[in-house]
C-alpha positions in Angstrom: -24.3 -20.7 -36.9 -23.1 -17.1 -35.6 -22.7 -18.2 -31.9 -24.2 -20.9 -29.3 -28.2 -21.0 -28.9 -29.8 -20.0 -25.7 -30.7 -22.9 -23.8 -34.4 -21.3 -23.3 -35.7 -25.4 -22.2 -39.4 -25.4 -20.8 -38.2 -21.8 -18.5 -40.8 -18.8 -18.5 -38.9 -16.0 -20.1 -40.1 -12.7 -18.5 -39.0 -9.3 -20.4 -36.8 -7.0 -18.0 -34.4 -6.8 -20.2 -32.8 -7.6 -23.9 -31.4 -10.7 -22.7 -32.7 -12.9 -25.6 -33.3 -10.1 -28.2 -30.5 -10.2 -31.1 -29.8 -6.5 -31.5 -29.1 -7.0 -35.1 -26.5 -5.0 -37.5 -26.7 -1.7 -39.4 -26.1 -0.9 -42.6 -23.2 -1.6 -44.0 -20.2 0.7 -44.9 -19.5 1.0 -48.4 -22.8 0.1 -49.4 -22.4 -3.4 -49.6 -26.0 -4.4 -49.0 -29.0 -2.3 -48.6 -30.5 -2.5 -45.2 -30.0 -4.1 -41.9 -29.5 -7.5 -40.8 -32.3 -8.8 -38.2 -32.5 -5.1 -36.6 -35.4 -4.7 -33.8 -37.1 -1.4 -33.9 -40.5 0.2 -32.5 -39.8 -2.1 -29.0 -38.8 -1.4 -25.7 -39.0 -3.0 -22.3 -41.4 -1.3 -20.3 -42.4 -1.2 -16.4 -45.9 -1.1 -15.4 -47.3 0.2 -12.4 -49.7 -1.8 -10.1 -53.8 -1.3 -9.1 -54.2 -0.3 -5.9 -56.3 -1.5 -3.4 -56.8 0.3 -0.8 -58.9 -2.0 1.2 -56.7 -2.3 4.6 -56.2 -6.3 4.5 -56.2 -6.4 8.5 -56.7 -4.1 10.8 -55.3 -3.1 14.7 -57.5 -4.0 17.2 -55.6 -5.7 19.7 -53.8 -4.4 23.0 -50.6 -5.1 21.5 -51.6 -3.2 17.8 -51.0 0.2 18.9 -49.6 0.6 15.5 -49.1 -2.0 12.6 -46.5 -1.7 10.0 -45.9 -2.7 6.2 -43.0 -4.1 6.8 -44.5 -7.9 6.5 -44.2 -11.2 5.3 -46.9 -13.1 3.0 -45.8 -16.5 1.2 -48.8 -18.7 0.3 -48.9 -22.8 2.0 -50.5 -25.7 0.6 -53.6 -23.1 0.3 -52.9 -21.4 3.0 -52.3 -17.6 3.1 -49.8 -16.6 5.9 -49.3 -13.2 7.3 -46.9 -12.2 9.6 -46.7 -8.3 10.5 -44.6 -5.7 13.0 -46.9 -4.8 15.9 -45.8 -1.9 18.3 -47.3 -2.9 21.9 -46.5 0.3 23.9 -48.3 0.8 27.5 -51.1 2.2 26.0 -53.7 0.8 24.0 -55.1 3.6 21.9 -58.1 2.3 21.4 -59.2 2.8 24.8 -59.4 6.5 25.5 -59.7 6.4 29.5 -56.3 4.6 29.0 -55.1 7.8 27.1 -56.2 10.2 29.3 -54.8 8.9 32.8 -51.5 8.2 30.6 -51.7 12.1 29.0 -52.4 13.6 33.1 -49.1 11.4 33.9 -46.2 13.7 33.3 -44.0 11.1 34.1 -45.5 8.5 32.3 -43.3 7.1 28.6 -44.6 4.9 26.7 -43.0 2.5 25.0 -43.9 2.8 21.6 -41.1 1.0 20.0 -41.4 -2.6 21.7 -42.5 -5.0 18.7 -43.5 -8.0 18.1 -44.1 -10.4 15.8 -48.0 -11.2 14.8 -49.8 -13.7 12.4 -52.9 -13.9 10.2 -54.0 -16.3 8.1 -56.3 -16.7 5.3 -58.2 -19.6 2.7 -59.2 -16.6 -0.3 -57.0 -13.5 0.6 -60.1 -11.4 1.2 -61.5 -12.6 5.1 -58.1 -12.6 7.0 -58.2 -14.1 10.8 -55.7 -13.8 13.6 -55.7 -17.2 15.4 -54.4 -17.8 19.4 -51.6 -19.4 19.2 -50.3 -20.0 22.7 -46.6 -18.6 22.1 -45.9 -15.7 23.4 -46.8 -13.8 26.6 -48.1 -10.1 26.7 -50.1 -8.5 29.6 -49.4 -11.9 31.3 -51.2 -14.0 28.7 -50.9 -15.8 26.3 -54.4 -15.7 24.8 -52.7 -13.5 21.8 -51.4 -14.3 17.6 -47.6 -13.1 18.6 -45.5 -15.6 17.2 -42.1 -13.9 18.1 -41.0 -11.3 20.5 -39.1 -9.2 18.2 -40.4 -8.7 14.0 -38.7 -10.5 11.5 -38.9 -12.1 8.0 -40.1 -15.8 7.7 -39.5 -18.0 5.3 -40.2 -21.6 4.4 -37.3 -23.9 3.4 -37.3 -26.8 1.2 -33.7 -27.7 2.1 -34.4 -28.1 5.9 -35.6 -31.3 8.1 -39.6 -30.5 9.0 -38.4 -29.4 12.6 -36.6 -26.3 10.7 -39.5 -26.1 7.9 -39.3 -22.2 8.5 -36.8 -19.8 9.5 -36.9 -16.6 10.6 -34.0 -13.8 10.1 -34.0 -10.6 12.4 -31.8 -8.1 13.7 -31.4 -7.4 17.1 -29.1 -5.9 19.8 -28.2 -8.6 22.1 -24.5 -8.6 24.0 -24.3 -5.4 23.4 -23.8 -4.8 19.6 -25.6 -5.1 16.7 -26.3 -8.6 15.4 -28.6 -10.5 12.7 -30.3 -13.4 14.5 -32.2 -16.5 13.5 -34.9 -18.8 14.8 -36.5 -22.1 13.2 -39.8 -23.6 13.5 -41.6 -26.4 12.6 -45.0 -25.2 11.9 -44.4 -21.2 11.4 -46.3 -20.6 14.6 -43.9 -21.2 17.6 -40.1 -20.5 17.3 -37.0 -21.3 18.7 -33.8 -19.1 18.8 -30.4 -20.4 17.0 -27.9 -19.7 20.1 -25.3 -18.4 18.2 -25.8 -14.8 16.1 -25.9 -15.8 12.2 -24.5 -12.2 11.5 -21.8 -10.4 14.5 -21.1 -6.6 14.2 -23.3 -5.9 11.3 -26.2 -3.2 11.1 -29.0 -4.7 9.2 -31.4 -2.1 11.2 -34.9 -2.5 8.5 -36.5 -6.1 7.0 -33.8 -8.4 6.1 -35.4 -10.9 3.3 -33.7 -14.1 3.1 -34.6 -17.6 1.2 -33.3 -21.0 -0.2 -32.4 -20.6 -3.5 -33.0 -24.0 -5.7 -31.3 -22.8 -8.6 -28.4 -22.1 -6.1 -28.4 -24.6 -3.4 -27.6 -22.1 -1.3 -29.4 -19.3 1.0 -29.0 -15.9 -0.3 -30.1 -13.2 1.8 -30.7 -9.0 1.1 -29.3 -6.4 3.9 -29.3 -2.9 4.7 -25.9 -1.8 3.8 -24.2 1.2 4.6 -21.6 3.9 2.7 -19.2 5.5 5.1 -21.3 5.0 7.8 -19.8 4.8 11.1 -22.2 4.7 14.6 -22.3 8.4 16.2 -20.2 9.6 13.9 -20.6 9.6 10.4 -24.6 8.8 9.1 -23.4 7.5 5.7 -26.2 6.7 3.2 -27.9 3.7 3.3 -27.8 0.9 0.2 -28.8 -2.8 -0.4 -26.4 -5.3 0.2 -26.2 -9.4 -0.5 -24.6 -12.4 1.1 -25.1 -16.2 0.2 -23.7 -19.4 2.5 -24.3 -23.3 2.8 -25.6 -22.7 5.8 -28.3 -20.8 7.3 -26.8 -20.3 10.9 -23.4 -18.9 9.4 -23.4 -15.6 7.2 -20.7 -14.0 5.4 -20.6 -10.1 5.4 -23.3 -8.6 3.3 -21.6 -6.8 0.2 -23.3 -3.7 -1.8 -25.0 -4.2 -4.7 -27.0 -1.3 -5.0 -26.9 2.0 -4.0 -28.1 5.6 -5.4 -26.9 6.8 -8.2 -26.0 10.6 -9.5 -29.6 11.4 -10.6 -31.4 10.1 -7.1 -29.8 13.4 -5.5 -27.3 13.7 -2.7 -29.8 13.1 0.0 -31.6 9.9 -1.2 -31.4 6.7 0.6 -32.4 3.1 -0.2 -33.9 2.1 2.4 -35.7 -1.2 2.4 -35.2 -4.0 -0.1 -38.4 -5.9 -0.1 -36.4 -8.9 -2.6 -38.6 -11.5 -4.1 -38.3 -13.7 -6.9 -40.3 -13.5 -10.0 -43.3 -15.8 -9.0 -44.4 -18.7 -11.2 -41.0 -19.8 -12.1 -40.1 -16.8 -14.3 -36.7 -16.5 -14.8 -35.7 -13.0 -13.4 -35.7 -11.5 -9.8 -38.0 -8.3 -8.6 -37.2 -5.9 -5.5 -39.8 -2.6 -4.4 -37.2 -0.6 -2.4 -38.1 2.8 -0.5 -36.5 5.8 -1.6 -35.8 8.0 1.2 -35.7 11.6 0.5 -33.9 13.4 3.3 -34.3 17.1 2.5 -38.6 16.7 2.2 -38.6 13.6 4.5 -40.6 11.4 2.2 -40.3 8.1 0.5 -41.6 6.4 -2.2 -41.9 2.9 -3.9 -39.7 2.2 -6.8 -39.4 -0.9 -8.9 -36.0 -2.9 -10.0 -35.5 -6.0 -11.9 -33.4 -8.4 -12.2 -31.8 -11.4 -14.1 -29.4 -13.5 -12.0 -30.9 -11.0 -8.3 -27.2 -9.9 -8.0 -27.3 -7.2 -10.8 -30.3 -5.1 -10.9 -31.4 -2.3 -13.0 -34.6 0.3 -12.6 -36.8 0.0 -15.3 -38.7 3.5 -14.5 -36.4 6.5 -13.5 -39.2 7.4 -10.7 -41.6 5.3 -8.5 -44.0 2.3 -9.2 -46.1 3.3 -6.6 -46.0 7.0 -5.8 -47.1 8.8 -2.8 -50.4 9.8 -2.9 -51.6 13.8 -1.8 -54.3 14.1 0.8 -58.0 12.9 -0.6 -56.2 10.9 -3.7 -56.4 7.6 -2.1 -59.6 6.0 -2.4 -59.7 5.7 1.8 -62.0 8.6 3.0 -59.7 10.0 5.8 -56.2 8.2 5.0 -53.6 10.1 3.0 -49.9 9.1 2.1 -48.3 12.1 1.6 -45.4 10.7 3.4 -44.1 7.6 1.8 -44.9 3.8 1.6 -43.3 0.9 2.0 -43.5 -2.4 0.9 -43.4 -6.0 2.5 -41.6 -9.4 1.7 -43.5 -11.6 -1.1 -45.3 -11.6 -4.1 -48.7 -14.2 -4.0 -51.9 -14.3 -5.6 -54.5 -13.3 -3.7 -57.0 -14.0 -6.8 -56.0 -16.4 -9.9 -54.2 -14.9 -12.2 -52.9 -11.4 -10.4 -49.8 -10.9 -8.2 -50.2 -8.4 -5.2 -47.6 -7.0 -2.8 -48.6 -5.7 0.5 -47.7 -2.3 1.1 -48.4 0.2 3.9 -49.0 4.0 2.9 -48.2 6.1 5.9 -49.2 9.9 6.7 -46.5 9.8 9.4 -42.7 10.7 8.0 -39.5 9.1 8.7 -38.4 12.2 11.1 -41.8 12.5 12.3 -41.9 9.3 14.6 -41.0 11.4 17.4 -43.7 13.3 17.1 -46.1 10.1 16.6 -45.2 9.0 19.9 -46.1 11.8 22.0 -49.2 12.5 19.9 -50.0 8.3 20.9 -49.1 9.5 24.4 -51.8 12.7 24.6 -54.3 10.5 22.9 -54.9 13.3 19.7 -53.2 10.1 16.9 -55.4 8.0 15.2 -53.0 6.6 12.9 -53.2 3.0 14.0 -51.1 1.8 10.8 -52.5 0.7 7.5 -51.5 -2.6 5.7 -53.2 -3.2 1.9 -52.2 -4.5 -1.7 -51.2 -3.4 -4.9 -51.5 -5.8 -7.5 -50.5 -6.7 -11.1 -51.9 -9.0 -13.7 -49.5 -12.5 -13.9 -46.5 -11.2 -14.9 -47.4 -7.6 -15.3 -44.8 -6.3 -13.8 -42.8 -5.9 -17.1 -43.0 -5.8 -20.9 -41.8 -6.1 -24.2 -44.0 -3.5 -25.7 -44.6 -2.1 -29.0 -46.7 1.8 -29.1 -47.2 1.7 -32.4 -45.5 -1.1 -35.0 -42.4 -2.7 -33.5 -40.5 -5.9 -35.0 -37.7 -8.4 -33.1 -35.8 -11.5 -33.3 -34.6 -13.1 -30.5 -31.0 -14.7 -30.8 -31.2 -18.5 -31.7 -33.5 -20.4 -28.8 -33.2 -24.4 -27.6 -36.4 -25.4 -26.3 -38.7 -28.3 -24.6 -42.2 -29.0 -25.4 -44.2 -29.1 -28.4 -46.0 -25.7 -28.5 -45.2 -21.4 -27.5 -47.2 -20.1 -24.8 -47.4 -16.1 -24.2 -48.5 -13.7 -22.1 -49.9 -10.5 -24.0 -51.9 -8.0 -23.7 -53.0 -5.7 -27.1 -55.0 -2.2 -27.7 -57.6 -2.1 -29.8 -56.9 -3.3 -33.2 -53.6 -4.1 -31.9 -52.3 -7.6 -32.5 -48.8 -9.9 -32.4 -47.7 -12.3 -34.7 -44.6 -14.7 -34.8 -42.5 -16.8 -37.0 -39.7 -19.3 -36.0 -37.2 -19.8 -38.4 -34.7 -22.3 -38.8 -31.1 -20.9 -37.2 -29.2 -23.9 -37.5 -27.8 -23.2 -40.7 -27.8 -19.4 -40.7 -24.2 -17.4 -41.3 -24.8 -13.7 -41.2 -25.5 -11.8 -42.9 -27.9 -14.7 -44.4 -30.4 -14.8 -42.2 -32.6 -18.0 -40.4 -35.1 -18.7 -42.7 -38.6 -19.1 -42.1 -39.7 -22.5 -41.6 -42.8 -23.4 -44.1 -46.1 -22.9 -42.2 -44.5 -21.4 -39.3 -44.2 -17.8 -41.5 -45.5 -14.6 -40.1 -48.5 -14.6 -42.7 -49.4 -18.0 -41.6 -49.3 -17.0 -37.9 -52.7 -16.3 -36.4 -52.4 -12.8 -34.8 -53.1 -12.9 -31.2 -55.6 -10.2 -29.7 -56.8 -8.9 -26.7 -56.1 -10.0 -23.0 -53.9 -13.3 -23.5 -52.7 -14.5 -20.1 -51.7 -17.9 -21.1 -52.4 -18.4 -25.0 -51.1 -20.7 -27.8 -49.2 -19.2 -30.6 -50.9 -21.2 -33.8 -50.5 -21.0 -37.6 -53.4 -21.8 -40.1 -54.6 -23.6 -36.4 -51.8 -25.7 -35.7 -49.6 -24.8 -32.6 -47.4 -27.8 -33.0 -43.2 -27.5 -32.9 -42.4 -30.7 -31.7 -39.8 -31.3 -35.8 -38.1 -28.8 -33.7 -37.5 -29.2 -30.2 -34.2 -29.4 -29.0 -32.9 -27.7 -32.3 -31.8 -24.1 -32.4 -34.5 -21.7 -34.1 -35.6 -17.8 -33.8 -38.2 -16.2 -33.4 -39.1 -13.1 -35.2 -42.1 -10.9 -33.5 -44.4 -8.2 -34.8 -46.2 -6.2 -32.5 -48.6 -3.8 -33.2 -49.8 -1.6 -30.4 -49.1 -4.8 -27.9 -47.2 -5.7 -25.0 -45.6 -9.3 -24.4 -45.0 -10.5 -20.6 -43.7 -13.8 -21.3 -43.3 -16.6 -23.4 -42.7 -20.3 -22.9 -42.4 -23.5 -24.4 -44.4 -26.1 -22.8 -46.3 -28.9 -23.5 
């Protein structure tokens, strides 16, 4: 055998990459044999942008939702949808315009606008979302409110933790002083309580920090704003994403960069948010929807990255997954996000079989906040904020795909289960067909052979929408002769796109 299978098991495999596809060998010099040994052509991985819904998922209409923000968290619990969003109190509540006008007479009068807090909705189906009491926090000298925190933040649930800690929360404040990252537990996700020491001391984290226990790991791993040459008053720098893992939640290690723009993003582009999550459904690769930040035209947009081990990542589209959209493009009569959008912390399914990401489209620019505040104060801003979804078929974030005719082989597999489950998706009269071959004996340039009834002609092709089909030949899906023994898989793709694959039972 050429080199050491790849321990595949029962794993989703997800396409962001060539990881498992053997990229094969030319022709050789001096004509010693005609042709090329297992060499892929007609594929490529590509990147596939989302449906938009502009529906807003909540709305403001509370006191303390002068403005709502994308910034959020969503992770789905036991059946339960949870929510949690940035709300901007301020002293005014813009929905009531007496309020506006005796604040707009005052000359004297500021408003607050960027006091946040931390609200919560909740939801069975994903469609009717409700915002509960929950008794935690006090605002206008009640209680009678669904603020959970006192500051915004990203929650997460922990698997590691005793049910008093079930879910954490990670936030940056400045508290003594300087900058700091913070963190609070909770038993229920509902009512928190501080850590008393920072996690993070000196460290400018100043947008949604996204943190998580990893079970691969063991460990929590956790993505920051980072900083080139930046230092406070002095020198702006350009803003990057950065990473840190520890043993322990209440201790953090300074965040290092791992990504940051490169030559063709411009000299005046900034990564601004992160918005980290792992590929849902157990597939073995790592997503993050980072803003752009375009100083010179003050805009930002969405952009995609992928990937394998959520330390290295690459962009699988040179542009944005979710561009901004022009006035009267966005499906919302009155709403138009001509300057940027931004994306919140987690990936669920709202309906079976789709993945959405909140995201909040804003007509208000980074430099423009200014602006927003005194047009709050005189009454004449209606933009309240706008949180909605864009969402992707299971694993559609990504593809192998083929345009036309396109054939592979992945490098020698090890798997569990008796049968091959894919994800595809073909045009019309496009199809996919497979063959496993035996690489246990192989030496190149001799290639794996096919194993009798498992061939590419016996293979029935597979058409149409798959989301979770069963590769068969002459009928039979079976590969149990083979588990746990090293074999390829050769593809042919005609006009097709392959999300996944995985051996199961």
């Amino acid at each position: 055998m050429a080199y050491a299978p790849y321990d595949l098991r029962g794993r989703k495999h997800v396409f962001v990459d060539w990881d498992i596809i053997e990229p094969g060998y030319g022709v050789a010099w001096g004509g010693g044999r005609d042709g090329g040994w297992e060499m892929p052509y007609g594929v490529r991985i590509s990147a596939h942008s989302p449906r938009i819904d502009p529906e807003p998922l909540i709305r403001a209409e509370h006191p303390w939702e002068n403005w709502i923000s994308g910034m959020t968290t969503v992770f789905e619990d036991e059946g339960l949808f949870r929510l949690y969003y940035p709300a901007y109190t301020g002293a005014v509540d813009q929905r009531d315009p007496e309020a506006r006008r005796r604040a707009s007479e005052d000359s004297d009068f500021v408003v607050p606008w960027e006091t946040q807090v931390m609200a919560y909705a909740e939801s069975e189906d994903g469609k009717d979302w409700r915002k509960p009491t929950i008794g935690a926090v006090e605002f206008g000298g009640s209680t009678d409110n669904n603020i959970v925190f006192n500051t915004t933040g990203t929650v997460f649930q922990d698997p590691s933790a005793p049910s008093s800690e079930r879910y954490k929360l990670i936030y940056q404040n400045k508290e003594g002083g300087g900058d700091q990252v913070l963190g609070a537990v909770s038993p229920d996700g509902l009512r928190f309580k501080r850590l008393p020491d920072p996690l993070l001391d000196g460290y400018v984290s100043d947008t949604q920090i996204v943190a998580r226990f990893d079970p691969r790991k063991g460990r929590y791993v956790g993505y920051f704003r980072g900083w080139d040459r930046h230092e406070h008053g002095r020198i702006h720098g350009r803003r990057r994403m950065a990473y840190a893992e520890t043993d322990s939640f209440d201790r953090w290690p300074r965040p290092e960069p791992i990504v940051w723009p490169q030559a063709q993003d411009g000299p005046d582009t900034d990564i601004y948010t992160n918005a980290y999550a792992p590929w849902p459904d157990g597939g073995d690769a790592h997503l993050a929807f980072p803003v752009f930040y375009e100083r010179r035209l003050d805009i930002s947009d969405l952009h995609m990255m992928t990937s394998r081990d959520g330390v290295n990542w690459e962009r699988p589209l040179p542009g944005p997954i979710v561009p901004r959209m022009e006035p009267g493009t966005s499906g919302n009569p009155g709403l138009d996000w001509h300057a940027g959008i931004y994306a919140g912390c987690g990936l669920v399914s709202l309906r079976p079989d789709e993945h959405s990401l909140i995201i909040s489209p804003s007509s208000t620019s980074h430099n423009n906040l200014l602006g927003m505040r005194e047009s709050h104060l005189q009454g004449v801003y209606n933009d309240l904020g706008y949180v909605c979804r864009a969402t992707w078929r299971k694993d559609g974030f990504t593809s192998l795909e083929a345009e036309t005719v396109g054939v592979c082989t992945t490098y020698p597999l090890l798997f569990t289960g008796n049968q091959l489950r894919v994800n595809a998706w073909t045009r019309f009269r496009g199809e996919i067909r497979i063959e496993v071959a035996d690489a246990s004996i192989e030496t190149r340039p001799r290639p794996a052979e096919a194993i009798p009834g498992r061939t590419m002609d016996d293979c029935d092709p597979l058409t149409g929408d798959v989301l979770d089909g069963v590769v068969t030949w002459n009928g039979e899906s079976d590969l149990s002769a083979w588990r746990g023994k090293p074999v390829r898989l050769r593809l042919k793709m005609t006009r097709a796109r392959l999300h996944a694959i995985q051996f199961g039972p």
